[in-house]
VOPAFI-553661 format. One record per residue (C-alpha): x, y, z. Coordinates in steps of 0.1 Angstrom, whole numbers, padded with zeros to 4 digits, always signed. Layout:
<pts>
XYZ;...
</pts>
This chain:
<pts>
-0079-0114+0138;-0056-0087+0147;-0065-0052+0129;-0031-0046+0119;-0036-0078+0099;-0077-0070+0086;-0059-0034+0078;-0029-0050+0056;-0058-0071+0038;-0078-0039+0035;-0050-0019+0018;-0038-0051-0006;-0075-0055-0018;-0078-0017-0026;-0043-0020-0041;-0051-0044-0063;-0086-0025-0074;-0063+0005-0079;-0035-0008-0101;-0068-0017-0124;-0073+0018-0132;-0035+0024-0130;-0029+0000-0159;-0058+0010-0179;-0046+0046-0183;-0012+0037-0192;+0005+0020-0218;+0043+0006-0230;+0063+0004-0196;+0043+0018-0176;+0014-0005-0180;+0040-0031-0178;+0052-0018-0149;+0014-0012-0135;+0009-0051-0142;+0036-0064-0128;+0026-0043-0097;-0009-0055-0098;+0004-0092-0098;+0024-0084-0064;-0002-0066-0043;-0027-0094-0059;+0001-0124-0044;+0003-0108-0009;-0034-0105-0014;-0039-0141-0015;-0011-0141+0008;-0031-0127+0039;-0062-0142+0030;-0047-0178+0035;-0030-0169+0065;-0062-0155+0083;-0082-0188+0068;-0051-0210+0083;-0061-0190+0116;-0099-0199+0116;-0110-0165+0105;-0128-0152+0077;-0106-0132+0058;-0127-0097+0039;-0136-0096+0010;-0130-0068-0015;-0154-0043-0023;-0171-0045-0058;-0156-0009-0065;-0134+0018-0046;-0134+0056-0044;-0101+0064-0059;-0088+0100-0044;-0084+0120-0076;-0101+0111-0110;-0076+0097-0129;-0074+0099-0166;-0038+0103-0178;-0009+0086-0175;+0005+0112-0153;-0026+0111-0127;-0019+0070-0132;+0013+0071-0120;+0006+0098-0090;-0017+0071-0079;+0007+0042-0082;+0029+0062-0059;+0002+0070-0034;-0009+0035-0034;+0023+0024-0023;+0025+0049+0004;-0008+0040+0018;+0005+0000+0013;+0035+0007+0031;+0019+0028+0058;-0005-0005+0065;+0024-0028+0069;+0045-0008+0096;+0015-0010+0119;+0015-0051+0112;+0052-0046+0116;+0042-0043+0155;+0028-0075+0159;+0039-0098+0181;+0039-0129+0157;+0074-0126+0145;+0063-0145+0112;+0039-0114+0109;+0068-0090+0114;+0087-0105+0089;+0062-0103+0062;+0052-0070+0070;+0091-0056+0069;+0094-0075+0030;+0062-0060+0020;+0071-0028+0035;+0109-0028+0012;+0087-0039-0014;+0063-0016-0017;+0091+0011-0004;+0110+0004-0040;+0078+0000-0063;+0067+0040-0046;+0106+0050-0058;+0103+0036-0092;+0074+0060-0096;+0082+0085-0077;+0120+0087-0076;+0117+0107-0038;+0121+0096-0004;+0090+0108+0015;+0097+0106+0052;+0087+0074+0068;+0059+0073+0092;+0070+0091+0126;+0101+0107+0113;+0104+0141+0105;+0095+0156+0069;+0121+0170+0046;+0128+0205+0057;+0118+0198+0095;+0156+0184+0102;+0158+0183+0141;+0118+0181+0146;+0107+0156+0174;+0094+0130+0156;+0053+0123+0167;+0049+0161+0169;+0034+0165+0132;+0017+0137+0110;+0041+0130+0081;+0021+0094+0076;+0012+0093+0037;-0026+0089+0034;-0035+0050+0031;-0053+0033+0003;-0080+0030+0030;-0087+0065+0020;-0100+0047-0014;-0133+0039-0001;-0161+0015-0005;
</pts>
């Protein structure tokens, strides 16, 4: 299995354990919103898992719990974390936008505008994509600082 693809899986099944806590600490539209988020990563979830079966290999299985990076207990610490689970989502799909299964690439570049427009909704800012230079740092060489978000993969086991 390539590790673009195990990582991808890795991110959806922390996403998926992350929008749990998102939607219980909100309520109204926002838990709507958190649910209706859930049910995505939770699709392409299921979504990578059958396409690593339909390759003869064992997809992962999700942890029984996850490390979230900040204790979250408001709906204001909920919806920093939805953002930052999109980020880390997104940042998993660009390297799976690299592989060389074009059916691969594809899925990774809907997930990517997917995941790209959920992070706006709750966080109405552009944050610089992976490899391009951060806000203020017009005319940087790209590569020369780490703007990459940190992943969901930061949300341990």
């Amino acid at each position: 299995m390539s590790t673009a693809l195990a990582r991808a899986l890795a991110a959806e099944h922390a996403a998926v354990y992350a929008y749990g806590v998102v939607g219980a600490r909100t309520s109204g539209n926002l838990r709507t919103r958190a649910n209706a988020a859930f049910d995505a990563h939770r699709a392409r979830r299921d979504q990578l898992r059958t396409l690593i079966a339909q390759r003869r290999e064992k997809p992962a299985e999700p942890g029984p719990t996850y490390q979230l990076p900040f204790e979250v207990s408001t709906p204001a610490q909920a919806v920093r974390l939805a953002a930052q689970i999109e980020d880390g989502v997104l940042a998993a799909y660009l390297e799976l936008s690299a592989d060389p299964d074009p059916d691969l690439r594809r899925l990774a570049a809907l997930a990517m505008q997917e995941c790209a427009v959920r992070g706006y909704g709750w966080r109405p800012a552009i944050p610089a994509f992976p490899g391009m230079p951060a806000e203020g740092q017009v005319g940087a060489t790209p590569g020369v600082t780490d703007p990459t978000p940190v992943p969901p993969a930061t949300i341990s086991q």
